[in-house]
C-alpha positions as CSV (number, residue, x, y, z in Angstrom):
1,X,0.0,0.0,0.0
2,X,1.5,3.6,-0.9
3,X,3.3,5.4,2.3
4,X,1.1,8.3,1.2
5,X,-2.0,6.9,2.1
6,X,-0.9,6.6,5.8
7,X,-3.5,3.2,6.3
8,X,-1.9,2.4,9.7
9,X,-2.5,5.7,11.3
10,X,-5.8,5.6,10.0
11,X,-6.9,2.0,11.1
12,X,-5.4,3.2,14.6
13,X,-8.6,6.5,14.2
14,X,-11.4,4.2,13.6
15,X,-10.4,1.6,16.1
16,X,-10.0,4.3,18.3
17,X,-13.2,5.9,17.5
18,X,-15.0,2.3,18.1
19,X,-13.4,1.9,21.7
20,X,-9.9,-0.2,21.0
21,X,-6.6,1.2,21.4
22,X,-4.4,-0.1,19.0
23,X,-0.8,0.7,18.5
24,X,1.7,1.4,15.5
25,X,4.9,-0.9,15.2
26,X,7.3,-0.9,12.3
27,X,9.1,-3.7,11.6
28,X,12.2,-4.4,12.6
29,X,14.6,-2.5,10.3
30,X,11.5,-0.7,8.5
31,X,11.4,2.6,7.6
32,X,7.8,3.2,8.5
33,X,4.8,1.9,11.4
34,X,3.6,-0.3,8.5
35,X,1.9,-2.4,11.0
36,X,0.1,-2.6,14.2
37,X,-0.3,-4.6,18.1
38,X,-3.2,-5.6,19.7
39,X,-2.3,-6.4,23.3
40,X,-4.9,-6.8,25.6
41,X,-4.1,-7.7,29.0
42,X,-3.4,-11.3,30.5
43,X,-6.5,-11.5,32.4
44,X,-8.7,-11.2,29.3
45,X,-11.4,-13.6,28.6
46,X,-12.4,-15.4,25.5
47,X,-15.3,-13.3,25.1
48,X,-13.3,-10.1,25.6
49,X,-10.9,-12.0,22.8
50,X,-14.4,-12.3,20.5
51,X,-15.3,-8.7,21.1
52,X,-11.7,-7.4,20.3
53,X,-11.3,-9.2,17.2
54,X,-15.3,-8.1,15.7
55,X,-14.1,-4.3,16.5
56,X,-10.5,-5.0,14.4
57,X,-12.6,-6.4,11.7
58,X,-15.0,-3.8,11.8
59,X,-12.6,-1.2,11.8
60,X,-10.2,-3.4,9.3
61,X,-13.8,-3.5,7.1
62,X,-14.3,0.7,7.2
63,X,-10.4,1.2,6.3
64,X,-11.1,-1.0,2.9
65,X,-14.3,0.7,2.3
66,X,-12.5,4.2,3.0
67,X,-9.9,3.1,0.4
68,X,-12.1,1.3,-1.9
69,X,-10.3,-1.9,-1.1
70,X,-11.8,-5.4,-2.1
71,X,-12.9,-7.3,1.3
72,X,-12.4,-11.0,1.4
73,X,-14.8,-12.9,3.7
C-alpha cells in the first residue's frame, strides 16, 4: 500500500473511535509503522478476545471501504 496513504494511522482513528486502542509498530529494520499490536491484558477472557477481534474487523472492514479496497470474507 502507498506510504502516502498513511493506512496504519488511519486504522489506529477508527479503532479508536469504536473503543480499541491499537498501537503502530514498524518492523524491525522498517522505515515506517507499517503495521500494528493488539495487546490486551493477561487477564482477558475469551469473550473479551471475541469482542476485540469483531471491533478489528470492523474497523479493518471501514479502512477498505474508505480506500475502496476489495474485502475477502
Amino acid at each position: 500500500m502507498p506510504q502516502g496513504l498513511n493506512a496504519n494511522l488511519r486504522l489506529i482513528d477508527l479503532a479508536f473511535e469504536r473503543g480499541l486502542i491499537i498501537y503502530s509498530r514498524r518492523v524491525r529494520g522498517g522505515p515506517l509503522s507499517d503495521n500494528f499490536m493488539v495487546c490486551p491484558p493477561l487477564i482477558v477472557t475469551r469473550e473479551q478476545i471475541g469482542e476485540i477481534i469483531a471491533v478489528l474487523g470492523d474497523s479493518l472492514e471501514a479502512l477498505a471501504a474508505e480506500l475502496d479496497l476489495p474485502v475477502q470474507r
